[in-house]
C-alpha positions as a printed NumPy array, in Angstrom:
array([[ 115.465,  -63.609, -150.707],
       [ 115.52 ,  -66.483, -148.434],
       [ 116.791,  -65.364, -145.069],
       [ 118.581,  -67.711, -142.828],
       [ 115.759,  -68.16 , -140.308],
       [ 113.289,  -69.109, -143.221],
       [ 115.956,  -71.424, -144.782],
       [ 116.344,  -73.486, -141.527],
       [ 112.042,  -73.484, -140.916],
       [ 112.048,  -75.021, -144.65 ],
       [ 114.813,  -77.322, -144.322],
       [ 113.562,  -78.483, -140.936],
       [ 110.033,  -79.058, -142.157],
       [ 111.879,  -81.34 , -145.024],
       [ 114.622,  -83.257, -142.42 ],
       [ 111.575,  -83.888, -140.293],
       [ 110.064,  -87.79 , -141.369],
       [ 114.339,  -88.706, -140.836],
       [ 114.01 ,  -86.917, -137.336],
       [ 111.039,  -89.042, -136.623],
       [ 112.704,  -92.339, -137.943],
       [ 115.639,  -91.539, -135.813],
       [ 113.798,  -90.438, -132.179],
       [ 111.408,  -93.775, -133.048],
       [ 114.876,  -95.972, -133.575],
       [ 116.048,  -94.815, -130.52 ],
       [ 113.003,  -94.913, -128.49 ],
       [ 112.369,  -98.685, -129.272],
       [ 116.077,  -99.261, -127.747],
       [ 116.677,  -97.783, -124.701],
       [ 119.885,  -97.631, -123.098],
       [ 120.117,  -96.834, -118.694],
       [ 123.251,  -94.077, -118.079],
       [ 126.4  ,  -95.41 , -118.803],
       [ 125.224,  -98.388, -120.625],
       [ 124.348,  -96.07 , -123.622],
       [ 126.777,  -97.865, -126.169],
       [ 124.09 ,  -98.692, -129.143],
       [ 122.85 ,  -95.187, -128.553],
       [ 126.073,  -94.068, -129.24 ],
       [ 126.655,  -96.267, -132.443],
       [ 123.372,  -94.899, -133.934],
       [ 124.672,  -91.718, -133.221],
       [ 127.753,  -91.647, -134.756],
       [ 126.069,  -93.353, -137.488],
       [ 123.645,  -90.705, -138.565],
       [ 126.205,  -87.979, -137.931],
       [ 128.521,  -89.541, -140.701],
       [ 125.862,  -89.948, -142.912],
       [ 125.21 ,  -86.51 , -142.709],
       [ 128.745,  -85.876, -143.311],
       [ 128.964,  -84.281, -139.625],
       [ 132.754,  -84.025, -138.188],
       [ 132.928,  -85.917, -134.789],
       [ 135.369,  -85.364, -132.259],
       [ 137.203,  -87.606, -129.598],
       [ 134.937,  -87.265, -126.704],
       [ 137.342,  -89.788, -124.594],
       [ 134.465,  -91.369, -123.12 ],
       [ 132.772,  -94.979, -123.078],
       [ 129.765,  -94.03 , -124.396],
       [ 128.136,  -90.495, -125.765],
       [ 129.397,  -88.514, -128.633],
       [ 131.135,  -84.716, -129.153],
       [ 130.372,  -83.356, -133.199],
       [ 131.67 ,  -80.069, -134.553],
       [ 130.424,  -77.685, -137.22 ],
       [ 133.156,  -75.04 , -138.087],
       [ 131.941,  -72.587, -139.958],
       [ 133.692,  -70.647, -143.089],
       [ 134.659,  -67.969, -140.932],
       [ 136.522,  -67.081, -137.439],
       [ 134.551,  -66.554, -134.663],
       [ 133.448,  -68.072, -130.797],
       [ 133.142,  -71.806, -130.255],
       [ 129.488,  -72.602, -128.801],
       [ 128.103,  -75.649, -127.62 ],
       [ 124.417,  -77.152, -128.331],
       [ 123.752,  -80.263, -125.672],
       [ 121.497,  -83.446, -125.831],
       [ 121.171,  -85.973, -123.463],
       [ 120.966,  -89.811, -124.809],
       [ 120.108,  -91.791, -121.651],
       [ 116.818,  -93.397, -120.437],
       [ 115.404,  -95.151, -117.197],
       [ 114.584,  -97.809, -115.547],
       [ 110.899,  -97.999, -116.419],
       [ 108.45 , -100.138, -117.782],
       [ 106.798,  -98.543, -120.534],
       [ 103.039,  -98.879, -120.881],
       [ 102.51 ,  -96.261, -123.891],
       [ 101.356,  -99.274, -126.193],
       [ 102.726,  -96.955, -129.304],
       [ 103.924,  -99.3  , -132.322],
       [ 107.211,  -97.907, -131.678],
       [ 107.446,  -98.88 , -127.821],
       [ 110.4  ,  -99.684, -126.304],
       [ 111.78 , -103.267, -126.865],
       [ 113.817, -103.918, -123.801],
       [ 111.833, -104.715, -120.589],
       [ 111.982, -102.937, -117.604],
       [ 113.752,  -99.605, -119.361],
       [ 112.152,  -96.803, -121.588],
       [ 112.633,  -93.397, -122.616],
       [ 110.257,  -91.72 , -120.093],
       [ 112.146,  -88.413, -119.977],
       [ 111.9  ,  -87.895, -123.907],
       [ 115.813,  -87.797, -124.004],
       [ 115.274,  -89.729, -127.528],
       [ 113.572,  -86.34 , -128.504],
       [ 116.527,  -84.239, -127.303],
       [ 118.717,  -86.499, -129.222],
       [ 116.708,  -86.608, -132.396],
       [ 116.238,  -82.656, -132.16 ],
       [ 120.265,  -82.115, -131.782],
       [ 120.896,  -84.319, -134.429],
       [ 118.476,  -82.054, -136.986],
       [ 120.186,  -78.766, -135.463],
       [ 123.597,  -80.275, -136.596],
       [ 122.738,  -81.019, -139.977],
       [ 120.804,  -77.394, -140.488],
       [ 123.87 ,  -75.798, -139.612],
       [ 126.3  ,  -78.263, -141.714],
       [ 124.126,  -77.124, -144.856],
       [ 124.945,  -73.293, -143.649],
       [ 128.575,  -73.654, -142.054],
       [ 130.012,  -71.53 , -145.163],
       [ 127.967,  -68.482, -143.509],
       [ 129.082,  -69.061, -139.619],
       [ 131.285,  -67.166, -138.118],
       [ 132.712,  -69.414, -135.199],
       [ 132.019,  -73.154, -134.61 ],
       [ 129.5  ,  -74.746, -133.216],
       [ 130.184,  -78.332, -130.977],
       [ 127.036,  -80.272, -130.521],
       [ 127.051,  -82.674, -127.304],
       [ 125.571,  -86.311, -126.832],
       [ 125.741,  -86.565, -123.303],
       [ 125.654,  -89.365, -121.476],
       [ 124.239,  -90.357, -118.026],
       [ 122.167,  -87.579, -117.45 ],
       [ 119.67 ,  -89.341, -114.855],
       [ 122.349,  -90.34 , -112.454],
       [ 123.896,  -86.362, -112.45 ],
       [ 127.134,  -87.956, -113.303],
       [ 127.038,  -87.532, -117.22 ],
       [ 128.132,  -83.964, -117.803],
       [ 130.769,  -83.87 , -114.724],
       [ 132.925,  -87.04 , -116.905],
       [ 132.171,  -84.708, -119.979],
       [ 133.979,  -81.582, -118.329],
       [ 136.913,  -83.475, -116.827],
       [ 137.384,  -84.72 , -120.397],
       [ 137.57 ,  -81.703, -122.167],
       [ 134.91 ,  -80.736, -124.569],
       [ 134.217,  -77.468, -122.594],
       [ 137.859,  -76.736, -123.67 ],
       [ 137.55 ,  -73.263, -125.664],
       [ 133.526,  -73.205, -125.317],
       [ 132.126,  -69.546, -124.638],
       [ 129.007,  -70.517, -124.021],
       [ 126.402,  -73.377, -124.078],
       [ 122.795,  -73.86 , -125.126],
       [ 119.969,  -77.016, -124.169],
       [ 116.658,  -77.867, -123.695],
       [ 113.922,  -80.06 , -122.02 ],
       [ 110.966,  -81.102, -123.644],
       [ 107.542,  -79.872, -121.589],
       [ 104.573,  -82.192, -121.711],
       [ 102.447,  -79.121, -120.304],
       [ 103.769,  -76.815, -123.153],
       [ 101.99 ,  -77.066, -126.444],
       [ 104.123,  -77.755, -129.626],
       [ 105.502,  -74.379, -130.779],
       [ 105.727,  -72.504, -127.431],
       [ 108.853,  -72.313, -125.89 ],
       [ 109.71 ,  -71.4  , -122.061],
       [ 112.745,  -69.346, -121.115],
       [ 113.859,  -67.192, -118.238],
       [ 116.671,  -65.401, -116.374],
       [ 117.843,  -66.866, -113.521],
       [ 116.922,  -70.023, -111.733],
       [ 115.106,  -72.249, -113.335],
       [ 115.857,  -75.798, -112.155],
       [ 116.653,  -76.974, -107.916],
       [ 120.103,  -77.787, -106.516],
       [ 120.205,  -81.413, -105.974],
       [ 121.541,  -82.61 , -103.082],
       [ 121.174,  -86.029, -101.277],
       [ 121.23 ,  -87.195,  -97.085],
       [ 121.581,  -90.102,  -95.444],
       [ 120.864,  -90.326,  -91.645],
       [ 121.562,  -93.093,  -89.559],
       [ 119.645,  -93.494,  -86.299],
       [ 121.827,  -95.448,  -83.137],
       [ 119.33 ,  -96.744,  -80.553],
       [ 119.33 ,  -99.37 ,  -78.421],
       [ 117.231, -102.671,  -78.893],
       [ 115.11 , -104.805,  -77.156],
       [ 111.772, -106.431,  -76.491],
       [ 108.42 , -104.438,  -77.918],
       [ 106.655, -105.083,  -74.571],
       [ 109.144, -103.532,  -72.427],
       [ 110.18 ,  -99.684,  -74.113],
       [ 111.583,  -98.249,  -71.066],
       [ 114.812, -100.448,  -71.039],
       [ 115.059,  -99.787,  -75.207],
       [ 115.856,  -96.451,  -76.929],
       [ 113.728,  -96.7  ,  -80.071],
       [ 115.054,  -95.635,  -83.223],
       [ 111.434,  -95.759,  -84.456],
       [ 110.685,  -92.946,  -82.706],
       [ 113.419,  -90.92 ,  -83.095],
       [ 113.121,  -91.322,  -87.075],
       [ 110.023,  -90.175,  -86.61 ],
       [ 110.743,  -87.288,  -84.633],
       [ 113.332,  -86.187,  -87.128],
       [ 111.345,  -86.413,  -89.686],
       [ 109.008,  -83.879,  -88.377],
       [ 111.669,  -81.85 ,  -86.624],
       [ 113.257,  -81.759,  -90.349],
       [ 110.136,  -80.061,  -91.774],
       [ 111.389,  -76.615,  -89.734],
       [ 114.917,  -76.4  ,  -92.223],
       [ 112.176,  -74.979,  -94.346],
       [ 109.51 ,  -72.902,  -92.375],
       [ 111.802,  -71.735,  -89.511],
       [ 115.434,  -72.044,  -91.11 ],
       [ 115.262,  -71.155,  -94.635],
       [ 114.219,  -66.916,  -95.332],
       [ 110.646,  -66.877,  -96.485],
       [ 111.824,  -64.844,  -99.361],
       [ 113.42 ,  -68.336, -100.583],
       [ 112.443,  -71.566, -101.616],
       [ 113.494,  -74.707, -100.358],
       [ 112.288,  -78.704, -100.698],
       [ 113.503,  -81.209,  -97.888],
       [ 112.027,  -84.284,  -98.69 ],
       [ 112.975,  -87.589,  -96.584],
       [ 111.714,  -90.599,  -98.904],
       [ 112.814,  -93.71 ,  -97.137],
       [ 112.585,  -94.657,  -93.547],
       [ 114.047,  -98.181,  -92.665],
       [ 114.025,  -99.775,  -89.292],
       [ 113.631, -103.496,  -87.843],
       [ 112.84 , -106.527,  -88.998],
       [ 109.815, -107.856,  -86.933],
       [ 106.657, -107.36 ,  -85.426],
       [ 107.749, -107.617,  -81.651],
       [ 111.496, -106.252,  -81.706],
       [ 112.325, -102.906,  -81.252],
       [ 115.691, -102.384,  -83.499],
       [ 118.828, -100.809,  -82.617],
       [ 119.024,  -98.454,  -85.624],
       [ 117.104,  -96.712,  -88.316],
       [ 117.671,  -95.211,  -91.636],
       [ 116.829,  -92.226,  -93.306],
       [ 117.745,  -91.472,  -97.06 ],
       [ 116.123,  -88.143,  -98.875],
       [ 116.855,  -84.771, -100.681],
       [ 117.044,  -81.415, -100.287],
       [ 116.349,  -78.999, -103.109],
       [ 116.957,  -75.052, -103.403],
       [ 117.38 ,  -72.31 , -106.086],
       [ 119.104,  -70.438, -103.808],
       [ 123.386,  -71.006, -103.371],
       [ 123.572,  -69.689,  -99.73 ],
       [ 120.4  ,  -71.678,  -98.506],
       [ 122.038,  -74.627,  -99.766],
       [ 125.436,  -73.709,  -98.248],
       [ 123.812,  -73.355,  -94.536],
       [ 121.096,  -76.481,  -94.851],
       [ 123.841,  -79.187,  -93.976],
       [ 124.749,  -77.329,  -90.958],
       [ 121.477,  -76.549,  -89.352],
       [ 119.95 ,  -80.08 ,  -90.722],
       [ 123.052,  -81.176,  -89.031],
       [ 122.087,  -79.313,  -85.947],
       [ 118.278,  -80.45 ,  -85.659],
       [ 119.013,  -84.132,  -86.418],
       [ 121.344,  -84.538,  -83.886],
       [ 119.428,  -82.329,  -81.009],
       [ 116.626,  -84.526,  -81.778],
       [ 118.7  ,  -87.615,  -81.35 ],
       [ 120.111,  -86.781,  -77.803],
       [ 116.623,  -85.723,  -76.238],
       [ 115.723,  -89.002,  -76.713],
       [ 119.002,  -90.379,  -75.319],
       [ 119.948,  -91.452,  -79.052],
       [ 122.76 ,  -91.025,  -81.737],
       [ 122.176,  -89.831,  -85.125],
       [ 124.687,  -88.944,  -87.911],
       [ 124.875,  -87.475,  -90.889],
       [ 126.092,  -88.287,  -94.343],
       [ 125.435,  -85.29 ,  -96.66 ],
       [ 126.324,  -86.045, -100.389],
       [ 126.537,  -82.896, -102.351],
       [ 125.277,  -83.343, -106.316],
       [ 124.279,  -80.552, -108.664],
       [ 123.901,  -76.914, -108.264],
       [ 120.819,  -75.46 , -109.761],
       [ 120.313,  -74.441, -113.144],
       [ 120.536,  -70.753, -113.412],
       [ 120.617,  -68.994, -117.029],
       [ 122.671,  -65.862, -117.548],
       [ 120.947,  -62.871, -118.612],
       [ 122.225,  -62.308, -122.31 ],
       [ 122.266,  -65.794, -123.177],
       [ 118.081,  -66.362, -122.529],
       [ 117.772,  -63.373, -124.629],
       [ 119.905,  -64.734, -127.634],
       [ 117.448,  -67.675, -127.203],
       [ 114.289,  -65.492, -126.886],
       [ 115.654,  -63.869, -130.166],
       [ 116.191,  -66.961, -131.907],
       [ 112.845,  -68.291, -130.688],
       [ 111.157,  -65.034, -132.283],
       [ 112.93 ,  -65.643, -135.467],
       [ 111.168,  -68.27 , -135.69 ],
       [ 107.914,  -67.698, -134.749],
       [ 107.575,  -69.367, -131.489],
       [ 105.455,  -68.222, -128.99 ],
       [ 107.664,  -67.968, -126.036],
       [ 106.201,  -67.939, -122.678],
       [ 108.19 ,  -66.751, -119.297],
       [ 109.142,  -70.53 , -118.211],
       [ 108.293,  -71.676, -114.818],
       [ 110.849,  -72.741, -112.272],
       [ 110.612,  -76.406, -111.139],
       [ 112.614,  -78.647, -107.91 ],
       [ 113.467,  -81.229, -110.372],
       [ 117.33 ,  -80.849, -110.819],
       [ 119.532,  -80.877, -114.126],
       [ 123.212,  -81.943, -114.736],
       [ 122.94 ,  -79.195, -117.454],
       [ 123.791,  -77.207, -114.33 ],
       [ 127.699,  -77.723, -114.116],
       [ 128.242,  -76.343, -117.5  ],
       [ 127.016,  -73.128, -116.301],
       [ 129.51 ,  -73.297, -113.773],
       [ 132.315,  -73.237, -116.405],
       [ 130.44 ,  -71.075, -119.016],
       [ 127.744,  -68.679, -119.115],
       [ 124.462,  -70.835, -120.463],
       [ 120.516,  -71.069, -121.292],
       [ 118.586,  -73.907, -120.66 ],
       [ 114.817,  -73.848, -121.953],
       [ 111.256,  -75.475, -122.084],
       [ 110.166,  -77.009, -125.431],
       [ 106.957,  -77.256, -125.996],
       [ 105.665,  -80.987, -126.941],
       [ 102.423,  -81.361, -125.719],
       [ 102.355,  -84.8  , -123.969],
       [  99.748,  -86.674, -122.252],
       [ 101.787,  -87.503, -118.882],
       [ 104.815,  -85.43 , -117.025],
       [ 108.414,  -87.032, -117.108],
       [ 109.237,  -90.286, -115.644],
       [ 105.806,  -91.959, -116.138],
       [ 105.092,  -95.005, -117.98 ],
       [ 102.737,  -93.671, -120.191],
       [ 104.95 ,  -90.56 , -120.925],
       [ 104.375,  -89.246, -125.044],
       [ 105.266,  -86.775, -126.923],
       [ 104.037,  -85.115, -130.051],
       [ 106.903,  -85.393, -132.444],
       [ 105.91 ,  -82.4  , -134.611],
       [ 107.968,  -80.676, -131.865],
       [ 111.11 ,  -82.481, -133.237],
       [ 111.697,  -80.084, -136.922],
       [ 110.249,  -77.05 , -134.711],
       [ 113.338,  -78.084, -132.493],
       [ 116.37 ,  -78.512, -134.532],
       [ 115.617,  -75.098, -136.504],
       [ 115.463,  -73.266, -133.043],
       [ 118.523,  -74.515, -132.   ],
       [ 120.15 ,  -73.826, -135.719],
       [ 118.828,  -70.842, -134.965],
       [ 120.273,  -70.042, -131.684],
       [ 124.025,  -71.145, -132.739],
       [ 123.582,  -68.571, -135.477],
       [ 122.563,  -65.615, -133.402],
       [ 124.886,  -66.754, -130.356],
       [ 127.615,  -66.542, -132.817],
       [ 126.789,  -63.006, -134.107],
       [ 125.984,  -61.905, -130.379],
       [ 129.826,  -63.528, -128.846],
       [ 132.205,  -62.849, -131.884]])
């Protein structure tokens, strides 16, 4: 007797040369968030060919399918993300991206691909499911604004709980990372401008230099973390761009600082703004300066409920992945506000590339892509069992 688990293995293994022509299709024509309107077409397109049901997602570009299964039951939610970035590639793979300047260096062609083989596993079994099962394109993923539009127009509407993945470079095909709990940083952004006072390089004394107070806050802001933040959490405050003056011989009248701050933690990243509020502008007046601040909240962190990573850890097993505990990283996910509406499980797959995310040589190995879709088929199965 064929169990479910073997069927979607088999079927996977068989839907696995289209998954390739599809991720390659898409990888050749990259599309930057929001701009993602040919990804969309060739989304919808495969979808209908598979005779997929697609729903109104009420946005420009991404796309919202539906599998509803024979029988009553939970509505879950599988997510992909479709967008790419604003790099050169330099791969030099027959299949690299034909649109200068923009590539998909974040392997969200993979996620699509992946999603796309999940839906049509579970089309081919939707007269066993009990419940339905919505699988999202999303959208503008790389600017953290993608799955906010998706909320505010509905498709979480009814959804008990949601599912998604990155790819892993790191991981080897056919190991997959989960865990409890955090798993990817909060996300937040700063701005600080500097007020000085300007004048001539050779005479400092009748200046205040926003140079040096930059500088000083800099450093000062390196103590949010060792002296601020409890050593029993972790914390990232990165400033990446320091701009001041124009010339050799000037001293400015302001400077600007632009940078992040990352956390796992919800109450370190509630007090940060304060005390970085506190330090930046103490700084500023012992040097007889200004400063302000300009903190710009963006994503909470990724943090997976309990009984969802171990619906995925029991789909994973069904399947004979090797699942390993998945390590935490500062890198932030839009992923993130879903689990603020519903409880969630974001993973690790395992694809065994050559460079980590975001590089212009970033790869893949697409034998990751069948192993992907059947976990996934997998997962809306057992999530469906586990919720109804």
């Amino acid at each position: 007797m064929t169990t479910i688990s073997n069927f979607f293995n088999e079927e996977a293994a068989s839907l696995q040369p289209k998954l390739v022509e599809m991720r390659r299709e898409l990888h050749r024509h990259p599309e930057l968030s929001n701009e993602e309107y040919e990804t969309t077409k060739r989304i919808r397109s495969w979808l209908t060919e598979l005779g997929i049901h697609q729903l109104d997602l009420k946005l420009p570009t991404g796309v919202l399918a539906e599998v509803k299964g024979a029988h009553p039951g939970p509505t879950i939610m599988l997510r992909a993300d479709i967008d790419a970035l604003p790099v050169k590639e330099e791969t030099g793979l027959p299949f690299a991206s034909t649109v200068t300047g923009k590539m998909h260096a974040c392997g969200h062609d993979f996620h699509t691909a992946s999603m796309i083989g999940a839906a049509a596993l579970l089309k081919e079994r939707a007269g066993e499911l009990h419940g339905t099962v919505r699988i999202l394109f999303q959208p503008a993923e790389e600017l953290a604004v993608g799955a906010r539009a998706v909320i505010e127009a509905g498709a979480l509407e009814g959804v008990t709980a949601i599912f998604g993945m990155h790819n892993k470079p790191d991981l080897p095909v056919g190991t997959v990372g989960i865990r409890t709990g955090p798993l990817m940083a909060s996300v937040d952004r700063f701005e600080i401008e500097v007020k000085g006072k300007g004048g001539h390089a050779g005479m400092p004394e009748a200046a205040i230099d926003p140079v040096v107070v930059s500088s000083a806050i800099v450093g000062a802001l390196q103590t949010l973390v060792s002296r601020n933040a409890s050593p029993k959490h972790s914390a990232v405050v990165s400033v990446c761009k320091l701009q001041a003056g124009s010339t050799w011989n000037v001293i400015p009248d302001t400077g600007v600082l632009e940078g992040t701050v990352r956390t796992f933690e919800p109450e370190a990243r509630i007090r940060i703004p304060d005390q970085m509020k506190r330090v930046v502008e103490g700084v500023a007046a012992g040097y007889g300066a200004e400063a302000v601040l300009n903190w710009m909240g963006m994503l909470p962190a990724v943090n997976n409920e309990a009984n969802m990573a171990e619906i995925m850890h029991a789909a994973a097993e069904a399947q004979g992945l090797q699942v390993v505990e998945a390590e935490p990283t500062m890198g932030g996910e839009d992923f993130a506000l879903y689990q603020e509406h519903v409880p969630g499980c974001f993973i690790w797959m395992g694809t065994g590339g050559t460079e980590q995310w975001h590089h212009p040589k970033f790869t893949l190995k697409e034998e990751a892509l069948g192993i992907s879709a059947a976990l996934f088929a997998e997962t809306a199965v057992q999530a469906l069992k586990a919720l109804g």
